[in-house]
N, C-alpha and C positions, 0 to 999 in steps of 0.2 A: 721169844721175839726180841729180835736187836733192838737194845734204843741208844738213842744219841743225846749227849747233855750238853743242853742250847744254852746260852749266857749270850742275851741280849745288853747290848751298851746304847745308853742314850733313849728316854724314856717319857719323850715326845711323840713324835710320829713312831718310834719303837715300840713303845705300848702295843698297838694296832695288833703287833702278833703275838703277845706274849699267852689268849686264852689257845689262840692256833696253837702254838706250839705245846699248848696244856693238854689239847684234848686231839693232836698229830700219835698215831697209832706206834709210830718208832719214834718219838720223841722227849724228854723228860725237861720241862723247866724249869733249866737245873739252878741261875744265875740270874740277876739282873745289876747293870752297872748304871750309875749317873751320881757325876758331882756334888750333885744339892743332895743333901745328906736330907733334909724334909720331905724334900718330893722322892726319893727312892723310897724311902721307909711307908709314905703313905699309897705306893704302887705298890709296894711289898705286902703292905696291909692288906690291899684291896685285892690281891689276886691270890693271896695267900701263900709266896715265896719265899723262903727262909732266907737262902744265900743271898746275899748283898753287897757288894763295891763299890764302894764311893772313889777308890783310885784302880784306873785301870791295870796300870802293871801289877799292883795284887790279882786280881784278876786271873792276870796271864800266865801267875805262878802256882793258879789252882791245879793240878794235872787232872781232876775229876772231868774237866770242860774238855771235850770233844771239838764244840765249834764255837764261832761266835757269829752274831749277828749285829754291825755293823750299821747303827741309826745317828750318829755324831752330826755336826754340822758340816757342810761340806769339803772347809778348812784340814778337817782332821783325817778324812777317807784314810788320804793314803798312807800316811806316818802309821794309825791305827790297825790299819791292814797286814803293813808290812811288819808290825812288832807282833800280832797276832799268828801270823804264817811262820814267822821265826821263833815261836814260842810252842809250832809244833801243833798249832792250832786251825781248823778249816774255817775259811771264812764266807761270809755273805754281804755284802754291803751296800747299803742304798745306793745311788744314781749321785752322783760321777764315779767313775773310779778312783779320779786325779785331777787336778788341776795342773798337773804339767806334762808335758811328755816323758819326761827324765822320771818321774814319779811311777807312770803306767809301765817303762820298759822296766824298774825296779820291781814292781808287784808280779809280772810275768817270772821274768828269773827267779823271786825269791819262789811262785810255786812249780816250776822246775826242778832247784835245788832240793827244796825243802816236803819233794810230793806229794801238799796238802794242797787242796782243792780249791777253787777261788769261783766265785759268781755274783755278779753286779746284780740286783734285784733291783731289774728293771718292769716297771709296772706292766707297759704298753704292750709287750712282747708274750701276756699272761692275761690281758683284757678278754672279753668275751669278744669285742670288736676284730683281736686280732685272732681269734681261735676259730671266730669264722670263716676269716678268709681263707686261713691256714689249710682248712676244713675243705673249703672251694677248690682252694690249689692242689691237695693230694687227691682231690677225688677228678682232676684234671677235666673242673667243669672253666675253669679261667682259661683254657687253650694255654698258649704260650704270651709269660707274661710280658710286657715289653714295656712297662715305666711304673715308676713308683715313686709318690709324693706323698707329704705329710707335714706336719705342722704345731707349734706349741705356741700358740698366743695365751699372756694369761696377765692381769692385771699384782703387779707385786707392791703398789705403794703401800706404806705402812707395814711390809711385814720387815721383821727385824734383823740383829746382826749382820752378816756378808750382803745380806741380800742387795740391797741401795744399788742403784746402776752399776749390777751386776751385766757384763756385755751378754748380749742375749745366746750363745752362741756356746756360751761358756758353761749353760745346761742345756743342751741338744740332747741326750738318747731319749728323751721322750719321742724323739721325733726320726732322727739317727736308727732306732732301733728295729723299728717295724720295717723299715727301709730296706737295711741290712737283713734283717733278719728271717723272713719270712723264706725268702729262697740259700738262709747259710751265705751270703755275699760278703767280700769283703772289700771296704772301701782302698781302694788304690790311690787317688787323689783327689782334690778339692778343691773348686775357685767358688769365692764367697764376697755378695756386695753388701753393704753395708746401705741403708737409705733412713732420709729424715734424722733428727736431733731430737736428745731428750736434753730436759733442763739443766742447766749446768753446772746448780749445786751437785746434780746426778752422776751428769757426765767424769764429775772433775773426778771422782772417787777413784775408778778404776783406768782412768784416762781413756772412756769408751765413749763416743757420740751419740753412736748408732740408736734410731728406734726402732729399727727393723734390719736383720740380718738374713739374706739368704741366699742359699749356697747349693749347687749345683756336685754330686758324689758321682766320679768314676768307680764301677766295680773292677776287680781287680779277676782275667779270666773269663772276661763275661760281656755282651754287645749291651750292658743295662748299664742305665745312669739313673740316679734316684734326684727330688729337686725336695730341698726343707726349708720353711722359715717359720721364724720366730720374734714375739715381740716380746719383754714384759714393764716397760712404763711408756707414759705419753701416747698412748694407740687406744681407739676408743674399738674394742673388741670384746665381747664374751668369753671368759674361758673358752678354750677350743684346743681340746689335742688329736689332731684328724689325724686317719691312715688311709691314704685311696692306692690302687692296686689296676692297672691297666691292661686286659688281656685279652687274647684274636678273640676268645668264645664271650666273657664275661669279663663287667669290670665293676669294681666296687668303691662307692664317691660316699662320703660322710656327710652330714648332715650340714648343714650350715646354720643350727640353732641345736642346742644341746637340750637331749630329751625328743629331739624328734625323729621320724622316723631317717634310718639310713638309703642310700638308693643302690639298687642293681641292675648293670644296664646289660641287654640280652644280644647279639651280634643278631643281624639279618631276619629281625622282625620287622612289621613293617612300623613307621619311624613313631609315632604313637604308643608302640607298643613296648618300644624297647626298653624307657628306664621303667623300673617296679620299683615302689618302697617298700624295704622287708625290716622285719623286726630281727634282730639278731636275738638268738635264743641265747640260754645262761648254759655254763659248761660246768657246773657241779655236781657233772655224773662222770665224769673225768678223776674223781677225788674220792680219798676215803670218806664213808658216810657221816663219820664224826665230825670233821669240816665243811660240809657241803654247805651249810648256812650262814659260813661268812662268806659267800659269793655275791650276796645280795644284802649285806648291811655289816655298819663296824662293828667293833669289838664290844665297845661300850654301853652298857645299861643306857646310862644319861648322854643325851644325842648330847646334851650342850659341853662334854667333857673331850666329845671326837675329835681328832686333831683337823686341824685347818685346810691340809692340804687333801684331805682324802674329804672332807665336804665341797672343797673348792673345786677338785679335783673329780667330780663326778662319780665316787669312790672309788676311784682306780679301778673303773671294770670290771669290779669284782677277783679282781688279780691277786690281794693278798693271800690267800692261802694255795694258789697256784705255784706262787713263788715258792712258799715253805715248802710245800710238796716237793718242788724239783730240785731244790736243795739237799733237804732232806734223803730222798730216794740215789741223786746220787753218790752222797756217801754210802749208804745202803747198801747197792748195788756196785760200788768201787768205779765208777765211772764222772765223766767230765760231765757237770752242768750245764745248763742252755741258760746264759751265755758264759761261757769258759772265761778263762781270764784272758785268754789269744782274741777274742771276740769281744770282750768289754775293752780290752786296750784299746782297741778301733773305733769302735763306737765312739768313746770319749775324744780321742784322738780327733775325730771328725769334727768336734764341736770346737775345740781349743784353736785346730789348724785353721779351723773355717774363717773365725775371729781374726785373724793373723793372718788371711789371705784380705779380711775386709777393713783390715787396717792397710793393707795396702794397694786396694786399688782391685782387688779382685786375683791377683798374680795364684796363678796354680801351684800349689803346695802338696807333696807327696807326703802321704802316709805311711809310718816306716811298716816293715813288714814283723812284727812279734811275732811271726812262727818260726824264727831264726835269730830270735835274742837269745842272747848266752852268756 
């Protein structure tokens, strides 16, 4: 049996997969990277990994390592990506891909050039939430679909580094993704407004006002526009990262308090009858049997040890070890990931331009096309 030797960087929310990748049937964990030379040694202890880097480009001059996995702060994505892909190595990397455009069309070429494989491990696109609908749509019980909305409201005061009035806009594939993603669409252009102020210590950081940005996605090829928004300071909201899905047969609306049930509305019942709340089932029969148990809780023994955003985060849908898997398999199998690097460029794309249209008033910004970078 082939296996792949994973070398996870950044050992925060990276943690989260490193037993996945222990107990992933084609995978060996082979590496782990991060700075603080304390805290890798005591993830190394506790998970029992020998290999350790405390500088990345050592790292990258291992030829053992196969791929990486990509948990840095956001700052680093793309730099780290592109020395990774260049070093011959496949990559994985959490949500963004980039922070600029020039960045996203640079990680497309370098996995062109360099025919290593590249995929944004985007949570929402791996939820159960969205494997439902997914489920709906190929079983062609949603008719034809005809709009798609979604949403990332989340409270960030207090959390650390970049974060601080960060423009909200500027992490969209939570919400970008499921959009895109569920019918393979690709966003063509962008008009994005901008509504309400955050405080101005806030503001002044990234010179963003906004406490609410949303933005309205032409598909490129296709009679479908998607609508997203997002908040994260000054808005008095719930976590909430909603996916709704509008279709002639059925349509699928999110919950408006988390933890409750979702709703399914049925066409041409009588009007009483139409919305249902359904339970979305768990999709870890989808997965090798070794994994099937982080679907439904993290990694760690000690809850109080869990990282912040997958408590916060309503544990990303049980989407961690979906991720690994499709990563994973498509090396495996020599094939492009869901979402390719042609698909994570846009996604991000969307969130950057969105920003940049709601600095200005709303003006339409086109999306460049990355299946014709070169």
């Amino acid at each position: 049996m082939k296996k792949i030797n994973i070398a996870i960087v950044g050992l925060g929310f990276g943690a989260e997969f490193i037993p996945i990748y222990q107990r992933h049937p084609h995978t060996i964990m082979y590496a782990i990277c991060q700075r603080n030379k304390e805290k890798l040694d005591a993830i190394g202890d506790a998970f029992g990994i020998e290999k350790r880097y405390s500088d990345y480009d050592e790292l990258l001059k291992d030829p053992a390592i196969d791929a990486v996995h990509i948990n840095s702060p956001i700052p680093n994505h793309a730099e780290q990506s592109l020395k990774a892909l260049y070093a011959g190595k496949h990559v994985a990397c959490t949500v963004p891909m980039a922070t600029s455009i020039d960045d996203c069309k640079a990680i497309v070429k370098a996995c062109k050039e360099t025919g290593k494989k590249y995929m944004m491990m985007e949570t929402v696109v791996y939820a159960r939430e969205f494997l439902f609908v997914k489920e709906l749509y190929e079983k062609g019980e949603l008719g034809k679909v005809q709009f798609l909305k979604a949403s990332h409201q989340q409270d960030m005061d207090g959390w650390p580094d970049y974060w601080p009035g960060l423009p909200p806009m500027h992490y969209a594939t939570h919400c970008v993704g499921p959009v895109a993603g569920l019918l393979k669409l690709e966003a063509e252009y962008v008009s994005c407004f901008g509504s309400g102020t955050i405080r101005p210590e806030l503001a002044s950081i990234h010179n963003s006002p906004f406490a609410v940005e949303s933005a309205h996605i032409k598909f490129r090829n296709s009679d479908l526009s998607g609508y997203v928004y997002r908040s994260l300071f000054d808005v008095a909201r719930q976590y909430r990262e909603s996916f709704e899905v509008y279709g002639t047969k059925k349509s699928f609306e999110w919950a408006l308090i988390e933890h409750e049930e979702h709703v399914l509305h049925t066409a041409k019942l009588p009007e009483q009858e139409i919305p249902q709340k359904v339970t979305v089932p768990d999709y870890a029969h989808l997965l090798p049997e070794s994994i099937r148990d982080f679907t439904t809780k993290g990694v760690y023994d000690i809850a109080a040890n869990t990282h912040l955003s997958f408590t916060q985060g309503a544990g990303h849908g049980g989407s961690h070890p979906h991720l690994a898997h499709e990563f994973v398999m498509a090396l495996i199998e020599d094939r492009d990931p869901f979402p390719n690097a042609v698909q994570s460029a846009n996604w991000t794309s969307v969130g950057i331009l969105a920003h940049e249209s709601a600095m200005k008033g709303g003006e339409i910004i086109k999306i460049p096309d990355y299946n014709i970078i070169s």
